[in-house]
GULUMNU-612527 format. One line per field, with one value per residue (C-alpha): residue number from 1; x negated, y negated, z. Coordinates in steps of 0.5 Angstrom, whole numbers, plus 500, padded with zeros to 3 digits. Layout:
seq [NUM; ...]
east [X; ...]
north [Y; ...]
up [Z; ...]
This chain:
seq [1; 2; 3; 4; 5; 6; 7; 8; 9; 10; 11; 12; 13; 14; 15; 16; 17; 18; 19; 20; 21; 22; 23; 24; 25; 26; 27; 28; 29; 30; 31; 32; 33; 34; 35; 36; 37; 38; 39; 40; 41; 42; 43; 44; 45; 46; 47; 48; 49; 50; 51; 52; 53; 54; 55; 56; 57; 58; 59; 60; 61; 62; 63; 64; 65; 66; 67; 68; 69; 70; 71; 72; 73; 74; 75; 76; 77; 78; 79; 80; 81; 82; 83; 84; 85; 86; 87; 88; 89; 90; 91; 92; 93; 94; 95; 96; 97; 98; 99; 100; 101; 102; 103; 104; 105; 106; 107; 108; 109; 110; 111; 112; 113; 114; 115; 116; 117; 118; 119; 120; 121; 122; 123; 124; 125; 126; 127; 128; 129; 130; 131; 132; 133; 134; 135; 136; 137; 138; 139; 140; 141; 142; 143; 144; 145; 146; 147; 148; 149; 150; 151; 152; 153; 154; 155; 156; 157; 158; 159; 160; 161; 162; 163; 164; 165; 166; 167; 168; 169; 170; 171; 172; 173; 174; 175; 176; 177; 178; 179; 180; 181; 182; 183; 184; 185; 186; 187; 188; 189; 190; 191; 192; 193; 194; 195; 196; 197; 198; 199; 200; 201; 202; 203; 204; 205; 206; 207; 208; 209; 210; 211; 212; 213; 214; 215; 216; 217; 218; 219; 220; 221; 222; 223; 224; 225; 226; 227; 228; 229; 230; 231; 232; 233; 234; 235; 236; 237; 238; 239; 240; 241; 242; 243; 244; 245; 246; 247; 248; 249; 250; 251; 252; 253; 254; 255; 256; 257; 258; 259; 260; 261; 262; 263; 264; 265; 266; 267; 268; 269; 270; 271; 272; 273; 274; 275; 276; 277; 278; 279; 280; 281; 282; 283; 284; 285; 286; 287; 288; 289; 290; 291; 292; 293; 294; 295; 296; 297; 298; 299; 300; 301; 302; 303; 304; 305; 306; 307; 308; 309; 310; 311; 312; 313; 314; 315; 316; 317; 318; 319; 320; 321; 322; 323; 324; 325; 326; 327; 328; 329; 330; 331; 332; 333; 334; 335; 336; 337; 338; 339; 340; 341; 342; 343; 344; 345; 346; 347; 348; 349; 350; 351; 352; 353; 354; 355; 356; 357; 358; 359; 360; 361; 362; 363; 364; 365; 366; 367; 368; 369; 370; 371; 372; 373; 374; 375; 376; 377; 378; 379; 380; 381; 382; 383; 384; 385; 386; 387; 388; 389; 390; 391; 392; 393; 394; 395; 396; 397; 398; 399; 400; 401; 402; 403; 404; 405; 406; 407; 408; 409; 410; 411; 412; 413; 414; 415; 416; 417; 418; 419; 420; 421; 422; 423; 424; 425; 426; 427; 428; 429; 430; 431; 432; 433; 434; 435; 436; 437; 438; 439; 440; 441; 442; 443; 444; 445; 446; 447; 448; 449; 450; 451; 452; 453; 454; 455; 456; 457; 458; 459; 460; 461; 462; 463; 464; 465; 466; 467; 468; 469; 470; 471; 472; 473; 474; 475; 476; 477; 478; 479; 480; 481; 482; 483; 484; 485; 486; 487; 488; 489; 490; 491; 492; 493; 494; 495; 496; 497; 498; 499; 500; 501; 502; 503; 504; 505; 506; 507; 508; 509; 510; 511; 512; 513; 514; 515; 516; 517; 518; 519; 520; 521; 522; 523; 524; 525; 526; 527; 528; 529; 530; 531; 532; 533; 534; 535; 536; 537; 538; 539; 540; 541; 542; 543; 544; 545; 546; 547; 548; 549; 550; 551; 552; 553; 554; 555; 556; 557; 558; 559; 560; 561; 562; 563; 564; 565; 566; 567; 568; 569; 570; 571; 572; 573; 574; 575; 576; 577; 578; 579; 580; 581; 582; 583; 584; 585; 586; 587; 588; 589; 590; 591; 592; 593; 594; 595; 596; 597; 598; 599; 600; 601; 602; 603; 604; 605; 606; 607; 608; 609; 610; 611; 612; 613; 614; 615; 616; 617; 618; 619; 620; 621; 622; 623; 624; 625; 626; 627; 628; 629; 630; 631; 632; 633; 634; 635; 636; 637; 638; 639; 640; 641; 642; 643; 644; 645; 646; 647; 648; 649; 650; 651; 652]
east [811; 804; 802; 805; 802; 795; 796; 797; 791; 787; 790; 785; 791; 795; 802; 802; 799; 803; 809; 806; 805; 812; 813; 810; 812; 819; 819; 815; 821; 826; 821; 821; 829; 832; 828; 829; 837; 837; 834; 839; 845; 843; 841; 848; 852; 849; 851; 855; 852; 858; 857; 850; 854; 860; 854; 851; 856; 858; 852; 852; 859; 858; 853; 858; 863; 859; 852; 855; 857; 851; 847; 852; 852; 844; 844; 849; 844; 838; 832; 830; 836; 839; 832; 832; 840; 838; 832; 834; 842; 838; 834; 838; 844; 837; 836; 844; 844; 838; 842; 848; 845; 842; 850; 852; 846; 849; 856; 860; 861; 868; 870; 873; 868; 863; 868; 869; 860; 861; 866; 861; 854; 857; 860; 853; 849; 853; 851; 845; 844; 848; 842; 836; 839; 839; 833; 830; 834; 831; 824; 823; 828; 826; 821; 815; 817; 817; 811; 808; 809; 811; 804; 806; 800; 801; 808; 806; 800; 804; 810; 805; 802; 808; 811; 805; 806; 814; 810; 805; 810; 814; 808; 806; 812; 815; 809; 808; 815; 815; 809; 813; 819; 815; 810; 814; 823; 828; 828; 821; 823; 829; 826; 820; 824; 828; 821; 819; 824; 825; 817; 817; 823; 819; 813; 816; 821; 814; 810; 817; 818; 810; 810; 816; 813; 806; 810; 814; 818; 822; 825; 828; 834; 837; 845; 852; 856; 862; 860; 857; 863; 868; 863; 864; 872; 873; 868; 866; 871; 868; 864; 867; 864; 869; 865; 859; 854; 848; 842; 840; 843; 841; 844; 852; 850; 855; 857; 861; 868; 873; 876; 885; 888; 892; 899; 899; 903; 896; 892; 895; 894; 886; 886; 888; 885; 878; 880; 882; 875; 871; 876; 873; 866; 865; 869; 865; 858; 860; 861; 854; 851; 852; 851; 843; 839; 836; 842; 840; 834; 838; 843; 837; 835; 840; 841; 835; 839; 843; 838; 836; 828; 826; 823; 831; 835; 837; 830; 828; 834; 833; 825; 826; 832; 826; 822; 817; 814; 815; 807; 808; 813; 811; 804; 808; 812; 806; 803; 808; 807; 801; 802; 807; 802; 798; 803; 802; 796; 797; 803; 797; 793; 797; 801; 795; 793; 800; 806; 811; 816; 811; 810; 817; 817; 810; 811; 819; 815; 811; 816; 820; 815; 813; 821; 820; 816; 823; 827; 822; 823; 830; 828; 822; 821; 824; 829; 834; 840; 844; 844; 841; 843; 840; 836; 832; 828; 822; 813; 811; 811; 818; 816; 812; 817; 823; 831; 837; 842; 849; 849; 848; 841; 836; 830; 823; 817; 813; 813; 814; 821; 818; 818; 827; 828; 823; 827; 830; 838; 836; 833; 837; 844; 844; 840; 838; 841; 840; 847; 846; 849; 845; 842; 836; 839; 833; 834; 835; 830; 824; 820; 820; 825; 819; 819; 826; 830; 834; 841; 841; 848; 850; 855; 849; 844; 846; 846; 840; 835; 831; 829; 823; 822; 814; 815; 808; 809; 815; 814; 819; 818; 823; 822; 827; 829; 833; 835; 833; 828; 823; 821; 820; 816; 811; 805; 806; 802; 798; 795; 800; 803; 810; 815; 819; 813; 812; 819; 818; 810; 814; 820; 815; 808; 813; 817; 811; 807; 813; 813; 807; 813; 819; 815; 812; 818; 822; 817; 817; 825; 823; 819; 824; 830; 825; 822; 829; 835; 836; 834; 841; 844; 839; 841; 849; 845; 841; 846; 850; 844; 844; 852; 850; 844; 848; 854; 849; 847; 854; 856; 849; 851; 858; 855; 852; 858; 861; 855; 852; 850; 841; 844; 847; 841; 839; 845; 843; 836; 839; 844; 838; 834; 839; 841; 834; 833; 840; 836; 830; 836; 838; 832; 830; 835; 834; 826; 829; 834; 827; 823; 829; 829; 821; 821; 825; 821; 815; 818; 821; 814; 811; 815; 813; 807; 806; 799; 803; 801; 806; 805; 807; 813; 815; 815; 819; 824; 824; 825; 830; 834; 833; 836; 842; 845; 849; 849; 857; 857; 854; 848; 845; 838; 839; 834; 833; 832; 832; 836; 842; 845; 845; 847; 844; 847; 843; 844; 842]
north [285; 283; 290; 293; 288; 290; 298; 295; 292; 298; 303; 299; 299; 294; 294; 295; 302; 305; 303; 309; 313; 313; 313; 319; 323; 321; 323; 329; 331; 329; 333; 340; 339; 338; 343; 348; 346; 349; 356; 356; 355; 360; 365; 364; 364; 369; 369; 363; 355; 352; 351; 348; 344; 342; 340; 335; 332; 330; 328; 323; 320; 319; 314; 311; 310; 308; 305; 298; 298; 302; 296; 290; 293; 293; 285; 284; 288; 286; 289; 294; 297; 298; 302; 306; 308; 310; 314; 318; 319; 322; 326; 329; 330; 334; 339; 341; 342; 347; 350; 350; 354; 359; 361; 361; 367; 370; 370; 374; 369; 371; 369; 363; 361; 361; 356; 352; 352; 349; 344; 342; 342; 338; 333; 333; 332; 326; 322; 325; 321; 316; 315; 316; 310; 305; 307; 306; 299; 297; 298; 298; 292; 288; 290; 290; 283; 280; 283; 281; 275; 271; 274; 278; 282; 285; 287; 290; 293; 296; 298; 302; 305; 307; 310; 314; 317; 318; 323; 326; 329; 331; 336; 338; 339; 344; 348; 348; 350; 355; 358; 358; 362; 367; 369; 368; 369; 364; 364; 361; 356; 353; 353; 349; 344; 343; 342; 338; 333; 333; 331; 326; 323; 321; 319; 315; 312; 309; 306; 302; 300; 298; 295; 291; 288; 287; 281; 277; 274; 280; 279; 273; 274; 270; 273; 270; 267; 269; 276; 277; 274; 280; 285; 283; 283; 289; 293; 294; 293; 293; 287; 280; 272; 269; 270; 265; 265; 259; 263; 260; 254; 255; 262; 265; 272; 277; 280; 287; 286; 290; 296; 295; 301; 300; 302; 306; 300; 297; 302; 303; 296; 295; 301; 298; 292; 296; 299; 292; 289; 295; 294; 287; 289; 293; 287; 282; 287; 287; 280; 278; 283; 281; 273; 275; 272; 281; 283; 284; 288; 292; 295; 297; 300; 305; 306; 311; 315; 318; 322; 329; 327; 329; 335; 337; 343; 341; 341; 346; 351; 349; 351; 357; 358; 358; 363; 357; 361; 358; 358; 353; 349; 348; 346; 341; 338; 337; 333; 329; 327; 325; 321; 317; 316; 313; 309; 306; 304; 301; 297; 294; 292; 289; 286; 281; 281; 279; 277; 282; 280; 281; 288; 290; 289; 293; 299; 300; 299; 304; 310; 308; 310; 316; 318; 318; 325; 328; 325; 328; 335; 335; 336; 339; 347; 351; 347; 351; 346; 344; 337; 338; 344; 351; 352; 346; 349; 352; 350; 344; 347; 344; 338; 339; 342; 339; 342; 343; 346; 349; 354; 355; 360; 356; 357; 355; 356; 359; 367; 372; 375; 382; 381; 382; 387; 391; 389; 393; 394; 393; 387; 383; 386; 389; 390; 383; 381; 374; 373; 372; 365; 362; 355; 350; 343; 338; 334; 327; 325; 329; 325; 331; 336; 342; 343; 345; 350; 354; 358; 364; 366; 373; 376; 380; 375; 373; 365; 365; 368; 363; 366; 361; 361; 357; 353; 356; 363; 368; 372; 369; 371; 370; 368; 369; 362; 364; 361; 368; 365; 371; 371; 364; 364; 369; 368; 370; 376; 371; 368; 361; 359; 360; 354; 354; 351; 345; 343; 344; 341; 334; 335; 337; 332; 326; 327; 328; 321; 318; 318; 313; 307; 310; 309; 301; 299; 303; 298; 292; 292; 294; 288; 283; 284; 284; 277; 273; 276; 272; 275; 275; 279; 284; 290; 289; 288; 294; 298; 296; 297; 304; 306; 304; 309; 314; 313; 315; 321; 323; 321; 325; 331; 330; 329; 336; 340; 337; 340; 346; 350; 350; 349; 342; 340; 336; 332; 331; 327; 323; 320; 320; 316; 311; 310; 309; 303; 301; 300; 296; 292; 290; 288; 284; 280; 279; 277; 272; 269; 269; 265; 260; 258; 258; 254; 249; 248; 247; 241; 238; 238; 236; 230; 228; 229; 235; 240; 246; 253; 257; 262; 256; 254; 261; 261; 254; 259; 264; 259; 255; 263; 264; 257; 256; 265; 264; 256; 256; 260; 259; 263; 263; 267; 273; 274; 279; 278; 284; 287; 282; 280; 273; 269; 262; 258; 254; 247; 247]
up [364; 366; 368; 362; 358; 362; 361; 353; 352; 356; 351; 345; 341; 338; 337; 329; 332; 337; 332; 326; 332; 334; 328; 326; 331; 330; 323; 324; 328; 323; 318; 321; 323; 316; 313; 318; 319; 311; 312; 318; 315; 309; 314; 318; 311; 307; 300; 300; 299; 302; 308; 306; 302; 307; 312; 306; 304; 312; 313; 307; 309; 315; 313; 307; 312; 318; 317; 317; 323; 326; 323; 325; 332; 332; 330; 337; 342; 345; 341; 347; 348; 341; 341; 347; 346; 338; 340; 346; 342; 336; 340; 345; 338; 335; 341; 342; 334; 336; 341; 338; 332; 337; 340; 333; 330; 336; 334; 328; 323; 322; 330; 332; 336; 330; 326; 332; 333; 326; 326; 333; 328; 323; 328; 332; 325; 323; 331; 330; 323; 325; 330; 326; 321; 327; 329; 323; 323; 329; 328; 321; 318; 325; 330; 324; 322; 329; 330; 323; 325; 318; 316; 308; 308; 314; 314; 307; 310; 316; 311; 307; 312; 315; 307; 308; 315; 312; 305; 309; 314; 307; 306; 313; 317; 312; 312; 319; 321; 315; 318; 325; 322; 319; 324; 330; 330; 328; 336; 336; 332; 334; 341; 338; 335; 341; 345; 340; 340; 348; 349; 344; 346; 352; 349; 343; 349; 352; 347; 344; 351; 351; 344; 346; 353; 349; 344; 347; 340; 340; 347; 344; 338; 334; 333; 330; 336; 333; 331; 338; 342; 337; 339; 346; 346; 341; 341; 348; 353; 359; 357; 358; 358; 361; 367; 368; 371; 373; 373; 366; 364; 357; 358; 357; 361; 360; 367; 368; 368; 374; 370; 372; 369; 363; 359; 354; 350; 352; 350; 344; 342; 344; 340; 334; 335; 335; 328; 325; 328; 325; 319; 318; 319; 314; 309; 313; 312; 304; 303; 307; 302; 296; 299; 299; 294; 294; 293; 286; 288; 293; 289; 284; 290; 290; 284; 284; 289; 284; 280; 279; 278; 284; 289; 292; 292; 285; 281; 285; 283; 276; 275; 279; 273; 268; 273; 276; 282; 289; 290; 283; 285; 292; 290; 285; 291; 295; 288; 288; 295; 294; 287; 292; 297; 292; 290; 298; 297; 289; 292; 297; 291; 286; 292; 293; 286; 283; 289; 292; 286; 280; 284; 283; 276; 275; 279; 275; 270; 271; 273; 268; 262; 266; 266; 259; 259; 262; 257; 252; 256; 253; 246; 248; 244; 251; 253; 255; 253; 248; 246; 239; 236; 239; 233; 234; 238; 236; 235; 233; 225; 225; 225; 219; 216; 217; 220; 215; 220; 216; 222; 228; 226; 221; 218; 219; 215; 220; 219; 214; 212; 212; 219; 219; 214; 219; 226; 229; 231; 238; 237; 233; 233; 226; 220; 218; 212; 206; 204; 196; 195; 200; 198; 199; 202; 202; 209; 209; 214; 210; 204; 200; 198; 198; 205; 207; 212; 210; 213; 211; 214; 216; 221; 223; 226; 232; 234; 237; 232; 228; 221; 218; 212; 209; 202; 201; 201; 199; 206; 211; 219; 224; 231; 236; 240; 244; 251; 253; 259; 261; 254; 254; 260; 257; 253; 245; 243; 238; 245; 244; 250; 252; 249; 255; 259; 254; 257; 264; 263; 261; 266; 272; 270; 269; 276; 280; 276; 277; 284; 284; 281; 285; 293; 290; 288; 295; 299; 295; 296; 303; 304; 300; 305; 311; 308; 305; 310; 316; 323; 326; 319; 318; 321; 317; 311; 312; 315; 308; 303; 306; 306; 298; 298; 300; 296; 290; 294; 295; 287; 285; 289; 284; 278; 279; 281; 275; 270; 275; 269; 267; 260; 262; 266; 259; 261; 268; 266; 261; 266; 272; 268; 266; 272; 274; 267; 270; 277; 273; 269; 276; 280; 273; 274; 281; 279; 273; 278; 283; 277; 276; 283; 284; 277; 281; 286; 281; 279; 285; 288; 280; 282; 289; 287; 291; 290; 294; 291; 288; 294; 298; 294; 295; 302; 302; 298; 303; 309; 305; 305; 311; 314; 308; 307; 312; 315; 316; 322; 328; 331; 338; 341; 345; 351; 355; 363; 368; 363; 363; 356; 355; 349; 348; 342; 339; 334; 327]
C-alpha cells in the first residue's frame, strides 16, 4: 500500500483527478457504443425499427427489474471489489456486443443463427447495462463522498466536473465515431470500440485501484448486519460465517465454505430461496426509499425522465417531419450540450450563493419558465397539430383581428379575395365559391364587432384553405394554412419567414435553454442523496432511484407508441411539461418539509441560546439523518485486509 501510495503521489494527481479521468474514458467508451449500436442495428434490420426498439425497451427493463438489487449488492461488498467486478464485467460485455455485431453482419437476417445472435445481443447489452449502473453507483454515489471528506463544495465541484465530462462526451464521441464509420467500414468501427474498451479497462482498472489505496476511508464501510448475513447465506452460497477466524479480534472474516454435492430436492430449494431473498430486496429497496427524508426530491427526479423535450430519437424525428436538416439539428444538439455545461457551473455559483436546496427550487425554476416556449410552440402558427382548430393557424395579423370558427376553413383579413376567384383548380380543388347566406358573427373575445372572420362555407374549399377577409378593404385574399410541411418550411414570396419555423424556433430555443435548469437540478439531487442517505444504504437507494428513472423512460417510449403521429406531438409537449411541473411540485415539497425542520432546529438553538449558523443547523440535519433513517437495524464496518471480507459490528 506504501508503495502504491508513493506511485500516487509521484503521478502529481490528487484523487478527485484520477476519478474524472477514469470517468472520462468510461464514459467516452460508453458514449461511442450507444451511438454506434444504433447505426448497427438499423443497418442490420433495414427498413424496420423493431429491433431497435426491442433492443431499447430490454435494455430500460433490466434496470426496472434489477437496479435494486445491482445496488444493494453493492452496499454488501467491499468498495474495490465491487468496482473492479463492475468495471471489467462492463467492458468485456461491450467487447462481445462488438463482436457479436461483426458475426451478425456476416449472416443472413432470415437465419437462424441471426435470431440466436440477436437474443445473445440483447442478453449481453442488459449485463452490459446492469454493470455500467453498478459502477456509476459505486464511484459517483459513494467513492466521491468519502473522498469528499464531509466537504459540501468539494463534492458539488467534483459532481460538476463530472456532469461536465458526461455532456462533452455527448457532443465529441458521436462525431468521432460517425467520422470512423464514414471514412473508414462498420469493420473499422466495431474493432475500434472494441479496443478501445479492452485498453481502457486496463487503464481505469489502475487508477480506481490507485485512488482506492491513496485514501485510506474507503477500505473501511459501514453496512447493514442483517442484510450482509442475507447476502451471505442466500445470494452467495459459497460463502459462510459460521466459520471464524482469530486474525482481528474486532473482525467476523467470512471464509470459503467446502463445496458438497447437492440434491436436486435441495438445489430446487436454495433455488427458491434466492428468488424469495431477491423478492425481498426489491420489497426492503422500496420501503427504505421512501423512509429518506429525499425521496420527494428523488421522485422529482424521475419525473423528468418521461418527457419528449429533449435531443433523442423521438425530437429528432419529429424536426426532420418539418424538413429541419441534419446539419440544423446536429448543431442544436451540441448547443444544448453547452447550455448544460453551463448549468454545471451556475450550479457551482449559486450553490455557494443560496445553499443546495435553494438551488434545487431556481434551477426547476429556470427550466420550468423555459419549457414554457415549448408549450408556446403548440399554438404557435406552423404547428402541424390540432389542439385548436386547424384554421387557427396563420400570421401574427389574427391576433388583431379576431377568429370566428363555424367550420373547419375561416377567414382572416389579411389578403384579397380576388385572389380565389383567380385560384386555379389544381391549387384549391375547385373553383372557389362564397356561398350566398354566409353571415358575419362577432367573436366574443374581440372588443369590437368591426373586426371579424368569417366562414364562407362551400364544398369547394378544402378544410385546409384559410380565406381572409380585411374589415378595411372589400378585397379579401386567401392563404393556404395547411399542414402541407414543405411549403411551410419555405419563405413567402413577399420575403417573410415560413410560419412552421416560428414553432419550431419556440420548441427547439426552449429545449436547448432548458438544458441549463434540467443539469442544476440533476446535480442538486444528485448531491442531495449523496449527503443525507446513510453509507451503508446507498447503493439500495440509488439502485431504487434509477429503477424509478427508467420506468419514466420505459412509460415515455409507451407514451409515443400511443400517439406516433407529428400531428400528436402537441400532445406529447404538454404531457412532457406537466410531468416536469409535476417533477418541481414534488422537489417543493421535499424543500418545504426541509424548511419546516431547519425551522425547527432554529428554535431550539433560539432557546439553548446557541448562535449556530443556518449552514450549521443544516449539517446537524443532515447528521441527524444519517444517524436516525435507519436506527432499528444493526450496521457493521466492512475492511478489507489481504482481500479478506470481514465484517465489524458496531454499537450505536
Amino acid at each position: 500500500t506504501v508503495i502504491k501510495t508513493n506511485v500516487f503521489g509521484r503521478c502529481g494527481c490528487s484523487p478527485t483527478v484520477m476519478i474524472c479521468i477514469s470517468h472520462a474514458l468510461s464514459a467516452w467508451g460508453d458514449r461511442m457504443w450507444m451511438y454506434a449500436i444504433s447505426i448497427f442495428l438499423i443497418s442490420l434490420t433495414p427498413g424496420s425499427f423493431l429491433f431497435t426498439a426491442i433492443y431499447g425497451l430490454a435494455v430500460s427493463l433490466s434496470v426496472v427489474a434489477f437496479g435494486t438489487l445491482v445496488g444493494d449488492w453493492i452496499d454488501v461488498t467491499p468498495r474495490l471489489k465491487a468496482a473492479r467486478l463492475t468495471l471489467i464485467i462492463q467492458n468485456v460485455a461491450v467487447v462481445a456486443c462488438a463482436m457479436v455485431v461483426l458475426i451478425m453482419f456476416k449472416q443472413s437476417i432470415s437465419s437462424p443463427i441471426f435470431l440466436v445472435l440477436a437474443v445473445v445481443l440483447v442478453l449481453l447489452a442488459i449485463v452490459a447495462r446492469l454493470s455500467s449502473l453498478g459502477t456509476t453507483i459505486a464511484i459517483e454515489r459513494d467513492w466521491v463522498v468519502i473522498i469528499a471528506k464531509e466537504d459540501e463544495f468539494l463534492l458539488a465541484g467534483t459532481n460538476s466536473i463530472l456532469r461536465r465530462i458526461d455532456l462533452t462526451c455527448n457532443i465529441l464521441a458521436p462525431v468521432s465515431t460517425g467520422l470512423i464509420l464514414d471514412y473508414g467500414s462498420t469493420l473499422i468501427g466495431i474493432l475500434f470500440i472494441a479496443g478501445w474498451n479492452i485498453v481502457s479497462v486496463f487503464v481505469e482498472y489502475t487508477m480506481l485501484s490507485l485512488v482506492y489505496h491513496s485514501c485510506p476511508a474507503l477500505a473501511n464501510k459501514t453496512v447493514d448486519v442483517d442484510r450482509l448475513d442475507d447476502t451471505v447465506n442466500n445470494s452467495e452460497p459459497d460463502l459462510v460465517n459460521v466459520d471464524l477466524s482469530e486474525q482481528d479480534q474486532d473482525c467476523t472474516v467470512m471464509v470459503p465454505r467446502v463445496k458438497t454435492s447437492r440434491s436436486l430436492k435441495n438445489s430446487c430449494s436454495l433455488l427458491v430461496d434466492k428468488v424469495k431473498s431477491r423478492a425481498r430486496v426489491l420489497r426492503f429497496g422500496l420501503k427504505l426509499f421512501f423512509q429518506q427524508r429525499v425521496a420527494f426530491a428523488g421522485i422529482g427526479l424521475a419525473c423528468l425522465y418521461l418527457t419528449v423535450l429533449g435531443f433523442d430519437s423521438i425530437t429528432t424525428a419529429y424536426a426532420y417531419s418539418q424538413h429541419v436538416s441534419a446539419a440544423a439539428l446536429g448543431m442544436l444538439t451540441g448547443a444544448g450540450a453547452l447550455t448544460g455545461i453551463l448549468g454545471t457551473f451556475i450550479f457551482t455559483i449559486f450553490h455557494r450563493m443560496f445553499g443546495l436546496v435553494k438551488t434545487g427550487l431556481i434551477s426547476n425554476s429556470i427550466q420550468l419558465f423555459f419549457l414554457m416556449f415549448c408549450v408556446a410552440s403548440v399554438w404557435a402558427p406552423g404547428h402541424p397539430g390540432h389542439l385548436l382548430e386547424p384554421g387557427y393557424h396563420d400570421d401574427s395579423t389574427h391576433v388583431k383581428t379576431g377568429v370566428i370558427k363555424l367550420a373547419n376553413v375561416s377567414v382572416h383579413p389579411t389578403k384579397s379575395l380576388v385572389s380565389i376567384m383567380s385560384t386555379t383548380p389544381s391549387n384549391f380543388g375547385g373553383q372557389t365559391t362564397l356561398h350566398p347566406t354566409a353571415t358575419l358573427h362577432p367573436s366574443p373575445t374581440l372588443p369590437t364587432p368591426s373586426n371579424y372572420s368569417v366562414f364562407i362555407p362551400s364544398k369547394n374549399i378544402k378544410p385546409s384553405t384559410t380565406i381572409p377577409l380585411s374589415p378595411s378593404t372589400s378585397t379579401p385574399k386567401i392563404t393556404d394554412t395547411g399542414n402541407n410541411t414543405k411549403n411551410n418550411t419555405k419563405k413567402s414570396s413577399d420575403g417573410k419567414g415560413s410560419n412552421s419555423l416560428i414553432s419550431l424556433g419556440f420548441l427547439m430555443g426552449g429545449i436547448v435553454m432548458s438544458r441549463v435548469g434540467l443539469w442544476m437540478t440533476d446535480l442538486v439531487i444528485t448531491q442531495l442523496f449523496q449527503e443525507n442517505v446513510p453509507e451503508q444504504e446507498r447503493g439500495i437507494v440509488s439502485g431504487v432511484q434509477n429503477s424509478f428513472n427508467s420506468v419514466m423512460d420505459v412509460a415515455h417510449f409507451i407514451m409515443v407508441s400511443v400517439a406516433p403521429k407529428p400531428e400528436q406531438f402537441g400532445v406529447l409537449i404538454l404531457i412532457s411539461v406537466a410531468m416536469v411541473a409535476l417533477g418541481f411540485a414534488f422537489y417543493s415539497r421535499f424543500a418545504w418539509n426541509h424548511r419546516k425542520r431547519l425551522m425547527h432546529f432554529e428554535k431550539l438553538s433560539h432557546w439553548s441560546g446557541s448562535n449556530e449558523s443556518i449552514e450549521g443547523t443544516s449539517r446537524q440535519l443532515r447528521d441527524e439523518s444519517r444517524s436516525n433513517s435507519r436506527s432499528d437495524i444493526p450496521s457493521g464496518v466492512l475492511s478489507v485486509k489481504n482481500d479478506n471480507y470481514s465484517s465489524v459490528k458496531t454499537s450505536d
